[in-house]
Backbone bond lengths (Angstrom), bond angles and torsions (degrees), N, CA, C in turn:
res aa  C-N    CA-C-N  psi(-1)  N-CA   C-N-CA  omega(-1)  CA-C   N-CA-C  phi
1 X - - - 1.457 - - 1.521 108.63 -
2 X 1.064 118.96 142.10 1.953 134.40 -176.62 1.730 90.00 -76.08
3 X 1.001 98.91 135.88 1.581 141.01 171.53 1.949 92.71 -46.64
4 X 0.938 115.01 -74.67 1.036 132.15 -176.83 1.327 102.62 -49.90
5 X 1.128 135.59 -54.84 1.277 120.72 -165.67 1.556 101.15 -87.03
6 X 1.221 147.40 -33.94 1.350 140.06 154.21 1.510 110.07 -49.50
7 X 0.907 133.02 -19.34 1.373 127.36 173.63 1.609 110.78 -81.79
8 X 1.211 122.72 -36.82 1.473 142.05 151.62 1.599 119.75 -27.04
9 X 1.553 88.18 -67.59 1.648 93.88 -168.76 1.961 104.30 -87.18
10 X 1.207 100.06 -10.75 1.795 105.79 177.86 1.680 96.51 -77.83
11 X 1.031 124.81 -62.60 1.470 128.25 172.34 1.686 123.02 -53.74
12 X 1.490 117.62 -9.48 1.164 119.12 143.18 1.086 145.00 -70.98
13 X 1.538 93.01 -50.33 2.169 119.32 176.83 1.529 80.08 -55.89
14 X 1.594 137.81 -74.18 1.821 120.96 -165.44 0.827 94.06 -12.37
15 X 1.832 100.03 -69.02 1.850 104.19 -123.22 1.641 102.45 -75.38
16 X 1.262 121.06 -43.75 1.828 102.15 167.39 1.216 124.19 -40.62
17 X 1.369 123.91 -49.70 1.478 137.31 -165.48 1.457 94.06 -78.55
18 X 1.103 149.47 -29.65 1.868 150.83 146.56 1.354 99.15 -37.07
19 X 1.607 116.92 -72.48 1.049 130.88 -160.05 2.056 109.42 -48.71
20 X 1.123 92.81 -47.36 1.573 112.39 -160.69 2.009 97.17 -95.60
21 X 1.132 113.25 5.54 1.259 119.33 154.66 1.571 112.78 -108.93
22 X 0.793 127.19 -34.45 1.363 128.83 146.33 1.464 138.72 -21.09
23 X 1.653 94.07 -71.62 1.407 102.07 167.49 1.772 109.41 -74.61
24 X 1.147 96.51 -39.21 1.844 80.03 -178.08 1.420 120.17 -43.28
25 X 1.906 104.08 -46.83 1.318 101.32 -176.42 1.451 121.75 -56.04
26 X 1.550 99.75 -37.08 1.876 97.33 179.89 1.841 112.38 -72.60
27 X 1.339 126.95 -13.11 1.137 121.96 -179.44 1.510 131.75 -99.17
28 X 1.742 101.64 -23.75 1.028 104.72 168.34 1.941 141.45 -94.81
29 X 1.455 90.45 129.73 1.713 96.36 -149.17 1.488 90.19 -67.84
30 X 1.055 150.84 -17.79 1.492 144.51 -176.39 1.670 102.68 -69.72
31 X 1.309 129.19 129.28 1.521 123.21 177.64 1.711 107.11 -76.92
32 X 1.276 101.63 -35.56 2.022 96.68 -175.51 1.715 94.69 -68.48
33 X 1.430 134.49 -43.15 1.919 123.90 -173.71 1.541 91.86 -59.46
34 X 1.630 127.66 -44.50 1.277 104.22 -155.30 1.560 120.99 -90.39
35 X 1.590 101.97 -14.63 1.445 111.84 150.49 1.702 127.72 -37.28
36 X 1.868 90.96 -54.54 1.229 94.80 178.93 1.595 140.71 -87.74
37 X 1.604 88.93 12.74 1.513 103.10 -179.53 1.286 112.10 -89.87
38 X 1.645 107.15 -27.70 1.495 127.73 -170.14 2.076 90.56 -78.86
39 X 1.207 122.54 -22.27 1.267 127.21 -165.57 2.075 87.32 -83.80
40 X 1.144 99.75 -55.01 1.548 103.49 165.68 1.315 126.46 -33.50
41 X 1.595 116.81 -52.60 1.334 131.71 -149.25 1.892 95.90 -93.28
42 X 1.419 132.02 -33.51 1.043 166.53 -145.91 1.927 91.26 -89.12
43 X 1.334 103.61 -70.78 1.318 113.44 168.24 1.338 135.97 -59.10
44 X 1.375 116.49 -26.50 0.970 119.27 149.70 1.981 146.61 -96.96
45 X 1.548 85.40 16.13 1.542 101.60 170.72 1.532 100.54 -104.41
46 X 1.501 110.82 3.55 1.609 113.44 173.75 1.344 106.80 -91.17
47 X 1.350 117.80 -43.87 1.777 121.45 173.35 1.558 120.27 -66.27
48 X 1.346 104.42 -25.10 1.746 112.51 153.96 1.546 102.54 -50.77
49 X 1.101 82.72 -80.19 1.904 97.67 -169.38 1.644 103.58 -42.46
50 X 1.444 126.78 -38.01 1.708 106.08 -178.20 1.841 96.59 -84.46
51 X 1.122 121.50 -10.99 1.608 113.61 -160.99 1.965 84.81 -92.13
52 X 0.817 111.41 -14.76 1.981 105.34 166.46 1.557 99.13 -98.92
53 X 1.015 140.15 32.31 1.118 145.68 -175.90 1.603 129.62 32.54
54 X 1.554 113.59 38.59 1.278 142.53 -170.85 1.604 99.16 -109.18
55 X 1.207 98.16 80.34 1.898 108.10 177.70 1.494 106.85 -82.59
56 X 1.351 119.38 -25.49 1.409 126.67 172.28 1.782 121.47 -47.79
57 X 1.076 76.22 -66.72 1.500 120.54 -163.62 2.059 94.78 -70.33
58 X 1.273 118.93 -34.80 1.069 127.17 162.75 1.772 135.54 -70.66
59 X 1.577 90.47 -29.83 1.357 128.19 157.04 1.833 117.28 -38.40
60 X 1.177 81.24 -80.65 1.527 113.24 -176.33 1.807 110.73 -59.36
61 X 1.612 101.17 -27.42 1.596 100.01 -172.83 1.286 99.15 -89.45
62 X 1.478 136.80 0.79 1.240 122.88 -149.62 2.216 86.08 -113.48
63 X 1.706 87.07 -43.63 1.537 102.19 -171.09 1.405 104.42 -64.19
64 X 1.449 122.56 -54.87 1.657 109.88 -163.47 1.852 99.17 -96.05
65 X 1.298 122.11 -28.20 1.396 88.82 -174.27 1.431 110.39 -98.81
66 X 1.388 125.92 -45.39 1.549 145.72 168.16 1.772 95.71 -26.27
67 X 1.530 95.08 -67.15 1.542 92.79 -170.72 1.073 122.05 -100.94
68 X 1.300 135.29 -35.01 1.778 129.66 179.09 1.352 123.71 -75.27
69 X 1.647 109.68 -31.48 1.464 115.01 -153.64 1.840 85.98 -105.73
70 X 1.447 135.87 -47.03 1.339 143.26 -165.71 1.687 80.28 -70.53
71 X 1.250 144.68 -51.86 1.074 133.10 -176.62 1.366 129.60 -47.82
72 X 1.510 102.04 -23.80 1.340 107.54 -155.53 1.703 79.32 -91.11
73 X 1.543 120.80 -56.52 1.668 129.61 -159.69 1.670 93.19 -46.00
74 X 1.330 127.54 -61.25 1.129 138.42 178.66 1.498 94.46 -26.22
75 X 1.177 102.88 -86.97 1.964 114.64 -160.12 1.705 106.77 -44.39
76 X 1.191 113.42 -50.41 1.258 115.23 161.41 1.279 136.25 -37.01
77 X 1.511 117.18 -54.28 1.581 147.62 173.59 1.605 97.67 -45.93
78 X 1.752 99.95 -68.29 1.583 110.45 -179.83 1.499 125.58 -57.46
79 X 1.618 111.02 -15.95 1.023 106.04 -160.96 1.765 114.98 -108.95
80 X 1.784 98.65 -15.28 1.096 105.32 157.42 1.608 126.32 -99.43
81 X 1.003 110.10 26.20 1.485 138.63 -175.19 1.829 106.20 17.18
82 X 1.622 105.32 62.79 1.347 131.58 177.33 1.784 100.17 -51.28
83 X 1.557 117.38 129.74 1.408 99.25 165.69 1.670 111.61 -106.56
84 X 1.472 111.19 -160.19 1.708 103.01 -172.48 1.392 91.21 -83.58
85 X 1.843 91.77 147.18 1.763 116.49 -176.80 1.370 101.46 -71.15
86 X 1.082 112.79 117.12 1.685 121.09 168.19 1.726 110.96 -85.16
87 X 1.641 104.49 130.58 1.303 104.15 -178.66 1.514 120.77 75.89
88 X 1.524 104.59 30.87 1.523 110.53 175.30 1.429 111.34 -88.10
89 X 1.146 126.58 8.37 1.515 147.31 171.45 1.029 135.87 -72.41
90 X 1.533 75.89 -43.66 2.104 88.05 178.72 1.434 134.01 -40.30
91 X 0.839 134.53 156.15 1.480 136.73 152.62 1.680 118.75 -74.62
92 X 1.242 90.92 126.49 1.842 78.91 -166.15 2.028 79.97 -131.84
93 X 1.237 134.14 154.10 1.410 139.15 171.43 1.478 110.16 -67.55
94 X 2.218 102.28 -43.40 1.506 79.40 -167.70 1.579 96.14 -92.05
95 X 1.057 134.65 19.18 1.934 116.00 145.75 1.341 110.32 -61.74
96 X 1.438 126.60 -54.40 1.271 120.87 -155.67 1.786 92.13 -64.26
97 X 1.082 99.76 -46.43 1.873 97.84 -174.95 1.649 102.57 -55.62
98 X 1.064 120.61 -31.30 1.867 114.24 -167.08 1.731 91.96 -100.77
99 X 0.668 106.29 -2.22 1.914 113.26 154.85 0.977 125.41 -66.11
100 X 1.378 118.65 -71.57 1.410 122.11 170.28 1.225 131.68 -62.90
101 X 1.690 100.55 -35.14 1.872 116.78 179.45 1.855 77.44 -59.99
102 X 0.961 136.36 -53.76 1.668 118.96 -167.45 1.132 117.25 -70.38
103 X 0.955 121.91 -44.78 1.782 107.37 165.32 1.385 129.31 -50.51
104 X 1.555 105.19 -30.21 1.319 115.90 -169.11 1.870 92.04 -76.68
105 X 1.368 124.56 -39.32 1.225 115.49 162.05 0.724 133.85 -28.21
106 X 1.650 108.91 -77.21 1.593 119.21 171.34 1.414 136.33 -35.46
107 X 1.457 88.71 -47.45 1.521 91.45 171.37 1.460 120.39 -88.68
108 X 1.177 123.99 -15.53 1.443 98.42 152.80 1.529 125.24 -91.89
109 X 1.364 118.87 3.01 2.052 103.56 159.82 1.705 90.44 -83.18
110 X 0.626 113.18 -31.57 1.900 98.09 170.05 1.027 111.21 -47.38
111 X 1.551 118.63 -47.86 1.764 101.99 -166.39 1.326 98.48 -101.88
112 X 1.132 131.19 3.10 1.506 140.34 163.61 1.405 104.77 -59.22
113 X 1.053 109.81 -67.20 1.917 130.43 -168.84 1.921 108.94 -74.64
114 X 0.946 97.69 -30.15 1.761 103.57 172.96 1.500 100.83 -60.07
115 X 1.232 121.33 -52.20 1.367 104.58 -174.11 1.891 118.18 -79.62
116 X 1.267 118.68 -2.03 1.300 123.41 165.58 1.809 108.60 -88.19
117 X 1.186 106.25 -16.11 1.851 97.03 174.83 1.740 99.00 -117.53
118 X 1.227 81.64 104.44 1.790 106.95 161.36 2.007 115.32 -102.37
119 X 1.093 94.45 155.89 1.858 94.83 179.80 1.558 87.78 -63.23
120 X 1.207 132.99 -84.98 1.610 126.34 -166.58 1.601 119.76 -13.52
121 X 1.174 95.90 -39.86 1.996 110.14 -170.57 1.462 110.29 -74.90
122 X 1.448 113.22 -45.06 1.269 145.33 178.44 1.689 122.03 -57.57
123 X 1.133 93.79 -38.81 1.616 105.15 175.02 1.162 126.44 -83.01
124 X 1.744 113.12 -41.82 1.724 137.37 167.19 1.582 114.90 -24.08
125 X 1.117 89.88 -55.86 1.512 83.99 -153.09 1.728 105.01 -125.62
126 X 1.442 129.51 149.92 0.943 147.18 164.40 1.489 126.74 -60.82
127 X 1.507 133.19 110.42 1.354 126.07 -163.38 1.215 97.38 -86.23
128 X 1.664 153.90 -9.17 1.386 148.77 -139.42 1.481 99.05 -94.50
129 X 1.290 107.80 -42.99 1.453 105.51 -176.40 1.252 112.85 -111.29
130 X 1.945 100.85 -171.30 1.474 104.18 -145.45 1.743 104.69 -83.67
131 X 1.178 110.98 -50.54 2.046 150.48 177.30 1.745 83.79 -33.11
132 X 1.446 129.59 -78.14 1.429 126.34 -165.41 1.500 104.49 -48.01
133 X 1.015 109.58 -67.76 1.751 125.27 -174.14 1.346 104.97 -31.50
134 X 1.176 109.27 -74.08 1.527 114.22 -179.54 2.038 136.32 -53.53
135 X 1.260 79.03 -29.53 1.787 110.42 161.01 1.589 89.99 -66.76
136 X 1.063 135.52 -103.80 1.321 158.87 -146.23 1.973 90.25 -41.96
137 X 1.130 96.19 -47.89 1.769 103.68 -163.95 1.434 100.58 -65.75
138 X 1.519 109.96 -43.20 1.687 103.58 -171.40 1.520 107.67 -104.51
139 X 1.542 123.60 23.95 1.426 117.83 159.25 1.403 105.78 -128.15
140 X 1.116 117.85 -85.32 1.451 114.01 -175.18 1.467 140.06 -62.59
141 X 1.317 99.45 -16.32 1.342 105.55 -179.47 2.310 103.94 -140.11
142 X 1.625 91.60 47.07 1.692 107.15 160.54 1.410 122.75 -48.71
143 X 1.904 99.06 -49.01 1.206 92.89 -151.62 2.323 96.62 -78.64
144 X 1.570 88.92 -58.67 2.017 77.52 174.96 1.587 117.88 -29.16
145 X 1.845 130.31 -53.90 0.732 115.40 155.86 1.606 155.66 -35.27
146 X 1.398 104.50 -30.32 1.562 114.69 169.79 1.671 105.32 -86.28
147 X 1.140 115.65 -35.11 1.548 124.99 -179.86 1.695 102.22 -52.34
148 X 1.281 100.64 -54.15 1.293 111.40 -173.82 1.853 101.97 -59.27
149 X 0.897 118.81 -46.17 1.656 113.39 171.77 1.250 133.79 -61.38
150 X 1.365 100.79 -32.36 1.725 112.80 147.56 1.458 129.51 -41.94
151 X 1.233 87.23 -37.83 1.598 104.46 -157.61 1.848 97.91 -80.09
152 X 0.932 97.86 -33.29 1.508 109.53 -178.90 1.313 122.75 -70.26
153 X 1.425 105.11 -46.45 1.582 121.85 169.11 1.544 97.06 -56.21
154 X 0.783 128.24 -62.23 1.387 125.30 -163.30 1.925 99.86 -79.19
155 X 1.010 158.31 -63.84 1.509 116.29 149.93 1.662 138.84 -7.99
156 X 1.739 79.75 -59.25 1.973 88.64 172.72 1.684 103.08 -59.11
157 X 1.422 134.87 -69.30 1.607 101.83 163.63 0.949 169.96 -114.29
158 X 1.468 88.36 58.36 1.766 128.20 -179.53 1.808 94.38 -78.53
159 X 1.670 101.95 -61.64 1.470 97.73 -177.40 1.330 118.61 -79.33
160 X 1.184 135.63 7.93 1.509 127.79 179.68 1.531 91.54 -93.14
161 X 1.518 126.50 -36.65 1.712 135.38 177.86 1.463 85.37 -50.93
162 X 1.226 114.65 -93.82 1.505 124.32 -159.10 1.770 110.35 -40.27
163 X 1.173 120.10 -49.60 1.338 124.76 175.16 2.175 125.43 -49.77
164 X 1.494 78.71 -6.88 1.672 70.56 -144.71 1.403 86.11 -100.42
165 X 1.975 106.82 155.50 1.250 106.77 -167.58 1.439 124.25 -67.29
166 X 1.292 119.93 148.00 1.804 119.43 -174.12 1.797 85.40 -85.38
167 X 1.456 85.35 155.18 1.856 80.82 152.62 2.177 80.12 -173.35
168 X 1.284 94.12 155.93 1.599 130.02 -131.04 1.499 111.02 -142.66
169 X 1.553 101.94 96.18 1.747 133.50 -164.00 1.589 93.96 -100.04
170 X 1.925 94.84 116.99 1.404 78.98 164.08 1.336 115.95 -99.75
């Protein structure tokens, strides 16, 4: 069989098994299945990553999120002994509104990021190891990288907001 075409159908089997960890996680009302779908979905953006021949980079997805960080949601999950979300079904307005505000996201870091991946950029350099990556991260592609840290900060205090105790003046 041609290289190429096993690389084809390997980069498919991921992307379903992504896909279908994906949806599990959003459908299933149990928090330990949807943990473990995301443990699914996680693993198979690592077989992407070795089927582009980025064993590094596959490395690293398997070590810190597969195993350190899904470890941690797990222990947590178990430890606050979360039961299944009742009424995750519903129709609520502001989902449909934080629906679209997300798509409308998506698709614009899509068309954000389309214009930072050109074939020229793409070909340069080797994703497997550590030396390219880091070149690439702190020259040509600074600014997605700092964006991306933004983006984080603002998760980091999105969840310390959401986390933190209410308490209620009448």
């Amino acid at each position: 069989m041609d290289a190429a075409i096993l690389q084809t159908i390997l980069f498919w089997i991921f992307s379903l098994l992504g896909l279908a960890g994906a949806v599990g996680l959003l459908i299933n009302k149990n928090p330990v299945y949807a943990a473990l779908s995301l443990i699914l979905n996680f693993f198979s953006i690592a077989g992407l990553y070795l089927s582009l021949g980025a064993e590094f980079l596959a490395a690293i997805q398997i070590l810190v999120y597969a195993g350190a960080i899904m470890v941690l949601f797990l222990f947590v999950i178990m430890l606050l002994n979360l039961q299944d979300e009742q009424g995750v079904l519903k129709y609520d307005a502001r989902r449909g509104a934080a629906f679209v505000i997300g798509i409308a996201f998506v698709g614009e870091m899509m068309y954000i990021f389309r214009s930072f991946f050109d074939d020229s950029v793409l070909g340069d350099f080797k994703y497997g190891s550590v030396e390219p990556i880091g070149r690439q991260l702190m020259t040509n592609y600074l600014f997605p990288f700092e964006i991306i840290s933004v983006i984080l900060l603002a998760a980091l205090i999105g969840a310390i907001v959401v986390a933190r105790k209410h308490t209620y003046t009448d």
